[in-house]
C-alpha positions in Angstrom: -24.0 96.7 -20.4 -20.8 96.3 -18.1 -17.7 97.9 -18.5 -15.0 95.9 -16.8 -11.8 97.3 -15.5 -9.1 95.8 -17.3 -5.2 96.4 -15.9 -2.6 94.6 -16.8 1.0 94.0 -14.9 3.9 93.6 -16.9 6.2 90.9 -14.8 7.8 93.1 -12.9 5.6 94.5 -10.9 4.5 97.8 -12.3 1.4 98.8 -14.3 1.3 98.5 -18.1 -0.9 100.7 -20.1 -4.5 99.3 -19.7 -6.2 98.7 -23.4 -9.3 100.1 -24.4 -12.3 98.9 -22.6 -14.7 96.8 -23.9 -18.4 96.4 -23.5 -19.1 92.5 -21.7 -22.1 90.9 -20.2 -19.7 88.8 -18.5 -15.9 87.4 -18.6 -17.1 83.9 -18.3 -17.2 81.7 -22.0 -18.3 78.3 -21.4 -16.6 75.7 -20.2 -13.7 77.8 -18.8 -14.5 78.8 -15.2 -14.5 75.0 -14.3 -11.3 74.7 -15.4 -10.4 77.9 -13.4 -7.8 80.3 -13.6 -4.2 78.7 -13.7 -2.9 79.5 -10.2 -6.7 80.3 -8.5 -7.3 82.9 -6.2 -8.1 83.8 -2.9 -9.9 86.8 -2.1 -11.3 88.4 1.5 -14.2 90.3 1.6 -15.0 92.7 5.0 -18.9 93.5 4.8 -18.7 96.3 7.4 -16.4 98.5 4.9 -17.6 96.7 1.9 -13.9 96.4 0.3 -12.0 93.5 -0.9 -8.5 91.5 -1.2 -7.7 90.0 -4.3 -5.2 87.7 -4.5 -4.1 86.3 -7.6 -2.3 83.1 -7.3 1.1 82.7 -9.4 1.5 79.4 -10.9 4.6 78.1 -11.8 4.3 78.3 -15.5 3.2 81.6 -15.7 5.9 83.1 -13.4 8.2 86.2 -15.5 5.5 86.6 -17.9 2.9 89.2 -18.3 -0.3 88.6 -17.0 -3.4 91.0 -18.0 -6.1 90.8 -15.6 -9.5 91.5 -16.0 -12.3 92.5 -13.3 -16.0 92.9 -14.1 -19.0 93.3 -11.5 -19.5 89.4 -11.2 -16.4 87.9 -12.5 -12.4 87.7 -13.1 -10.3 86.8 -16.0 -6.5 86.5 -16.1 -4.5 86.5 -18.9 -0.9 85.1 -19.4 1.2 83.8 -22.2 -1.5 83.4 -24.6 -4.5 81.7 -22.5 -7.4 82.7 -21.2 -8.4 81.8 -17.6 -12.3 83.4 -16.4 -13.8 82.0 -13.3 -17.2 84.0 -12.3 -17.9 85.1 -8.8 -20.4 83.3 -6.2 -24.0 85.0 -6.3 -24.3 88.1 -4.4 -20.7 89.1 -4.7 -20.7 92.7 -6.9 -17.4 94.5 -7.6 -16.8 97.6 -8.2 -13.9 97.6 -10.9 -13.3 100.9 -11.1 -12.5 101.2 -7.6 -9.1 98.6 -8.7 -6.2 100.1 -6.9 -2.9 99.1 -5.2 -1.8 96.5 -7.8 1.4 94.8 -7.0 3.1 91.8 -8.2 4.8 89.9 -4.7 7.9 87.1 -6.2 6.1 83.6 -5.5 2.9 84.7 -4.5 1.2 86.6 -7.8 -1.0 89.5 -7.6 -2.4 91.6 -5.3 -5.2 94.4 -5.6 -7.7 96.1 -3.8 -11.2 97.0 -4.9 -14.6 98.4 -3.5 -18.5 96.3 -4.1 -21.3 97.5 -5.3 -23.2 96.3 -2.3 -22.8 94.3 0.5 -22.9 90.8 0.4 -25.3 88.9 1.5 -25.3 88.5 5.5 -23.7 85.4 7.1 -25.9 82.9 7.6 -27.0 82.5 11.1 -25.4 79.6 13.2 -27.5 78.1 15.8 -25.5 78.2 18.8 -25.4 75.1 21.8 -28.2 77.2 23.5 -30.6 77.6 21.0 -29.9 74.0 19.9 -31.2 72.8 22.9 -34.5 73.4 24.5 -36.7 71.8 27.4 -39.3 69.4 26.9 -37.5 67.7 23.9 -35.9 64.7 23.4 -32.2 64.7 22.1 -29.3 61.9 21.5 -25.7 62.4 22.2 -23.1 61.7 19.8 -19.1 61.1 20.3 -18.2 63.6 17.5 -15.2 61.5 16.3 -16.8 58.7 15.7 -20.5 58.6 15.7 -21.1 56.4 18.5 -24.1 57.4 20.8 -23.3 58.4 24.0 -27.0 59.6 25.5 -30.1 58.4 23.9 -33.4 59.7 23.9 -32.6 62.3 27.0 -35.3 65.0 27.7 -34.5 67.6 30.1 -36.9 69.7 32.3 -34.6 72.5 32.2 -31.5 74.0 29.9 -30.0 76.7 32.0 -26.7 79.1 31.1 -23.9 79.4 33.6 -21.8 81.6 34.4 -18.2 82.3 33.5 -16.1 79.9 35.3 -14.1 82.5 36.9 -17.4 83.8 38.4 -16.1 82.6 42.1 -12.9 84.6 42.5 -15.0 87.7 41.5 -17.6 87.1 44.3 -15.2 89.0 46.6 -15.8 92.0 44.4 -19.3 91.9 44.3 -19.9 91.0 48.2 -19.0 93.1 51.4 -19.6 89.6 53.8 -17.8 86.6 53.2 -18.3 84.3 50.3 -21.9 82.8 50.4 -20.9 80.6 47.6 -17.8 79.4 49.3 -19.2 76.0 50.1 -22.0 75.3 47.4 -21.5 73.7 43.9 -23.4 74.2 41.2 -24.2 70.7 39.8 -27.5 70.1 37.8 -30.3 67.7 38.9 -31.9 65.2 37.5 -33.4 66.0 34.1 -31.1 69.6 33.9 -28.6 70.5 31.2 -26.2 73.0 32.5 -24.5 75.1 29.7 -20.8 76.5 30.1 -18.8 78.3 27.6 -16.9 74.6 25.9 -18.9 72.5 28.2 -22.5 71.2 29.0 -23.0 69.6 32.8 -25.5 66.7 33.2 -26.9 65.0 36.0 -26.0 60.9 35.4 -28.2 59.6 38.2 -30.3 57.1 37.0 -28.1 55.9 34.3 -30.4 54.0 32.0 -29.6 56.6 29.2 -25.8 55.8 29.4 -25.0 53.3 26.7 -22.1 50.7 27.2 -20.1 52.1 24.6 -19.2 55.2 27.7 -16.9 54.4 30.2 -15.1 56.6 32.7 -11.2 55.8 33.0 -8.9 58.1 35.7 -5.5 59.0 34.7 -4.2 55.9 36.4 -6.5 54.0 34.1 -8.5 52.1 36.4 -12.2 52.0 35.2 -15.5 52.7 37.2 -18.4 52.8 37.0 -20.7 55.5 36.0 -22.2 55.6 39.6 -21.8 54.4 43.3 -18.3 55.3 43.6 -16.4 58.0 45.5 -14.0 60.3 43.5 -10.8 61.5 45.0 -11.0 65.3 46.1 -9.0 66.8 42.4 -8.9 64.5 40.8 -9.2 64.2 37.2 -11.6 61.6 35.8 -11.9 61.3 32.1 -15.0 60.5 30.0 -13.9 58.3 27.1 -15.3 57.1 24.0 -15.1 53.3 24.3 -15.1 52.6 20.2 -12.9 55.6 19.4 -11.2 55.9 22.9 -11.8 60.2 22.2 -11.5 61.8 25.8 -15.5 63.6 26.1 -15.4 65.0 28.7 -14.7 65.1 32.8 -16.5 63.4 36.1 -17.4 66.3 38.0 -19.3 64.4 41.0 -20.6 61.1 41.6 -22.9 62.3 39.4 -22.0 65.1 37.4 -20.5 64.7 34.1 -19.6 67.4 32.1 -18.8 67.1 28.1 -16.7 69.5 25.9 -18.6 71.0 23.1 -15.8 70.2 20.5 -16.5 66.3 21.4 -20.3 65.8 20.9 -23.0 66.5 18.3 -26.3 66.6 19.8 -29.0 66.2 17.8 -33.2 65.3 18.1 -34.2 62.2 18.4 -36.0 62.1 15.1 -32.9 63.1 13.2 -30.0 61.5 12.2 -26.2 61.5 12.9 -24.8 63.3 9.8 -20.8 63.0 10.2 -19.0 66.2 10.0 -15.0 66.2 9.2 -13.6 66.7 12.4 -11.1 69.7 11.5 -14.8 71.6 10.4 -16.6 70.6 13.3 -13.7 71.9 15.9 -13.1 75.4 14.0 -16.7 75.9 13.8 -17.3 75.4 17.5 -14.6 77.4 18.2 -15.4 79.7 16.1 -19.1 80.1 17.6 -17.5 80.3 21.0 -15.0 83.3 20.3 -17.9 85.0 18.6 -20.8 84.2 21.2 -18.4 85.4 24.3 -16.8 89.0 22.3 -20.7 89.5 21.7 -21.7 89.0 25.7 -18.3 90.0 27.6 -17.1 92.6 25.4 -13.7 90.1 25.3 -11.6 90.0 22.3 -8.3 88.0 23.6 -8.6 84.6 24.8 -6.6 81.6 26.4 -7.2 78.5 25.4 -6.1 76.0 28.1 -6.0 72.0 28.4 -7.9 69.6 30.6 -4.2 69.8 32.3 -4.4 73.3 33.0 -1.3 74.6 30.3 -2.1 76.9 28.4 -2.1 75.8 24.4 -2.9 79.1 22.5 -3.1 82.6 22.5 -5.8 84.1 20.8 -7.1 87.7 19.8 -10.4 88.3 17.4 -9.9 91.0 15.1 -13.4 90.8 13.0 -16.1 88.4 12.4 -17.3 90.2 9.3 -15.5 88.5 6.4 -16.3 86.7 3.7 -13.7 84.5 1.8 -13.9 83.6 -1.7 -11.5 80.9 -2.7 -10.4 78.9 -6.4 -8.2 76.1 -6.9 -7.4 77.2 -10.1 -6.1 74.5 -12.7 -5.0 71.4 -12.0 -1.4 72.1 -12.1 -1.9 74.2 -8.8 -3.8 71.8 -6.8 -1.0 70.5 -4.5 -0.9 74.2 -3.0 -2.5 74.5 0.0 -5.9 75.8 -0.1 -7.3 78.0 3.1 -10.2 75.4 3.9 -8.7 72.6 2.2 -10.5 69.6 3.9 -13.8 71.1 2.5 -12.5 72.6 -0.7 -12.5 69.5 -3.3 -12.3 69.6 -7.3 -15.6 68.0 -6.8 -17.0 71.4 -4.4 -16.8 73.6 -8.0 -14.7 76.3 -8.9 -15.2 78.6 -6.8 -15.9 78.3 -2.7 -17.5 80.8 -0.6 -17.0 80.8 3.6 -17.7 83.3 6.3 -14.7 83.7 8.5 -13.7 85.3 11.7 -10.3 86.6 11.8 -7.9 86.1 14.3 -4.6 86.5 15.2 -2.6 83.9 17.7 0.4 82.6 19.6 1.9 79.0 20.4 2.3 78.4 23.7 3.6 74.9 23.9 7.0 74.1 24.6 7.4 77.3 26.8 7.3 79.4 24.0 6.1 83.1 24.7 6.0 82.2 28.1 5.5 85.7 29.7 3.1 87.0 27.3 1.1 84.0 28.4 1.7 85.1 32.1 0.4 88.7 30.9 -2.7 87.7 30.0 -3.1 85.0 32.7 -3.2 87.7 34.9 -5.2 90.3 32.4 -9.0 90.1 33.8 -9.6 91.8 29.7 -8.6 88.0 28.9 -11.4 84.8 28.6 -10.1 81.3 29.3 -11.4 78.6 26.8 -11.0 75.1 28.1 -10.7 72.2 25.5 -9.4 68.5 26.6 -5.7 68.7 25.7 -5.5 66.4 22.2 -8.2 68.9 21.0 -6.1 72.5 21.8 -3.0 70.4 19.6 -5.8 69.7 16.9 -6.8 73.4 17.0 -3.1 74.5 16.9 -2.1 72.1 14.1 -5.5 73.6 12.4 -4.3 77.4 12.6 -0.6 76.3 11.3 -1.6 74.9 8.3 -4.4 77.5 7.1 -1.5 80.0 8.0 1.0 78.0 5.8 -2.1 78.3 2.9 -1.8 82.0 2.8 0.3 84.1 0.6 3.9 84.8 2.9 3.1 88.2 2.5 -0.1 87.9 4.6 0.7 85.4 7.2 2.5 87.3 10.0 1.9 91.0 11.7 4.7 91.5 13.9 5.4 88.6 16.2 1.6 87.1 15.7 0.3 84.7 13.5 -2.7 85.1 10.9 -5.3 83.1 10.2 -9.0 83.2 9.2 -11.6 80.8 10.3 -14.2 79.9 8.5 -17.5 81.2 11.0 -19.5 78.1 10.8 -16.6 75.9 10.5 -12.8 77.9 11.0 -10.3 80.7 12.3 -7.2 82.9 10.8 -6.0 86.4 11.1 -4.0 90.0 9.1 -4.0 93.4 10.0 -0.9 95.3 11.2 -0.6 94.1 14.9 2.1 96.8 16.0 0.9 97.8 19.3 0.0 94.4 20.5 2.7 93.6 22.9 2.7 97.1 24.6 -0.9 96.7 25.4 -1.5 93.2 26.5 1.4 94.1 28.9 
């Protein structure tokens, strides 16, 4: 037996008397959570306090009517102008619905409420990061991200080694009291080695019989070369390109260094196969994985992230990598609103979709804008740079303005930041009052 909590708004904002509870194994009647409630909802679970954000989408036909809305352990129902909208929560997710409080009705946006679960939900699942992806003594083929093409076949390396943080040189001073012993070496990986950076992997490309024809290298003044037996120009910029898709990969390091940003290859085993992954996904995933992996080893929480040019693209600051987002399109009638994860949320997905997110909050750059914050935390050693090749940081920017735009306008600013959430295996966003943000990165 379940006793739902049952409150119901009466258009303008206040609470109406709730009726008499009634006894329900669940809201749900067939048939009617696939058709979803009118405006769908969006709402953000946080596993570490166990609480939740409901927010209850208006539509427009329902706007200046009453709505009566319903909240059992595993499900929702909303009621409006005479019909009946239930749509039952993902597996695992309990509610508490006698814990309903703060409910508010925001012009344009619908309803808001808080509640408690019964439990936490069920832990995130576990991404497998680019180090424990790759391992020595296996076989592993390269693909250009964007369009499938291979760019290493069958490689095998001897050894898959970390490095350090690419800032670890100007620190050296710190650590040494004699002059830099590092000063003059490089560290460049040898035949059969994988180096792995924060957004990068080095390998050695001597020997090139496991570099296709579809890779070429092309400078910025466009002139190609080839993979080996040439001399590079002290600084200067060589760019790895994608011959079918012209995608920039990575850089030309050495002779024979190459080094390839995470956000432009898949690896996988030999014995696999290429499974294509939309690229938005792909890019807030990786990104994702990065701001999660370095807050976890560097006890870092803001980050820069910078172009192959050296500008600096975005400003970043990770509030929480414990939430859980629980999204519904709602009817038909509401599906040209944007959705939070909209490339992946189709009619065809269900009702209901269910991501783990980190949260973030973030800053523009381009253009000059918030120029000296941007100089603050250039020169903030609390702050991680996060290189990306240029197109990618205006992909990831253009990524983080629209989820923003998907959220209700109540949610998608704190102070002079940005929010957005991104989805852990696949995206970023932000909320959270942000007041002392300014003061402190100063």
């Amino acid at each position: 037996m379940m006793i739902p909590c049952r409150r119901r708004c009466d258009g303008k904002g206040g609470l109406a008397p709730a009726p008499a509870a009634r006894e329900a194994a669940s809201c749900a009647v067939p048939g009617a959570a696939r058709a979803g409630m009118a405006g769908g909802f969006l709402m953000e679970i946080r596993r570490g306090t166990q609480s939740a954000l409901l927010v209850i989408r208006a539509s427009a036909e329902d706007r200046g009517t009453p709505v009566e809305v319903s909240v059992s352990a595993d499900s929702l129902e909303v009621r409006s102008g005479g019909s009946r909208a239930p749509a039952a929560l993902p597996a695992g997710v309990r509610l508490a619905p006698s814990s309903c409080r703060g409910l508010r009705r925001l012009p344009g946006e619908g309803l808001h409420l808080r509640m408690r679960l019964r439990r936490p939900p069920p832990p995130a699942d576990l991404a497998f990061t680019l180090r424990e992806s790759l391992k020595p003594h296996k076989k592993y083929v390269f693909y250009c991200q964007s369009c499938g093409d291979i760019i290493v076949k069958d490689r095998k390396f001897l050894r898959v080694l970390p490095l350090p943080s690419e800032n670890w040189n100007d620190l050296v001073e710190e650590w040494c009291c004699h002059p830099n012993p590092f000063a003059r070496s490089t560290l460049h990986p040898q035949h059969d080695d994988c180096f792995l950076g924060d957004t990068f992997f080095m390998l050695n490309s001597g020997n090139e019989s496991h570099v296709p024809e579809s890779l070429m290298c092309c400078s910025e003044t466009g002139h190609h070369a080839l993979q080996s037996g040439f001399n590079l120009k002290s600084k200067e910029n060589t760019r790895v390109i994608c011959k079918r898709c012209k995608k920039m990969l990575g850089e030309t390091i050495s002779s024979d260094t190459i080094k390839y940003y995470v956000t432009e290859v898949i690896i996988q085993p030999s014995e696999g196969s290429f499974s294509p992954i939309p690229r938005s996904q792909f890019v807030q995933s990786t990104v994702a994985q990065c701001l999660l992996e370095l807050s976890s080893a560097k006890s870092t929480f803001r980050f820069t992230v910078k172009g192959d040019n050296g500008k600096t693209y975005i400003l970043i600051w990770l509030l929480n990598s414990d939430t859980l987002l629980v999204e519904s399109l709602g009817s038909s009638s509401s599906l040209s609103v944007l959705t939070l994860f909209g490339d992946i949320f189709m009619p065809s997905s269900g009702p209901v979709g269910t991501w783990n997110a980190v949260k973030v909050l973030y800053q523009p750059c381009i253009k000059c804008r918030n120029k000296d914050l941007a100089d603050a935390w250039e020169n903030d050693m609390g702050v991680h740079p996060l290189k990306f090749p240029s197109e990618t940081c205006l992909e990831l920017l253009l990524m983080l303005g629209l989820s923003t735009a998907s959220l209700p306008p109540s949610l998608r600013c704190m102070n002079s930041f940005q929010l957005h959430e991104v989805e852990r295996r696949l995206r970023l966003r932000t909320s959270e009052p942000f007041q002392n943000f300014i003061s402190n990165s100063s």
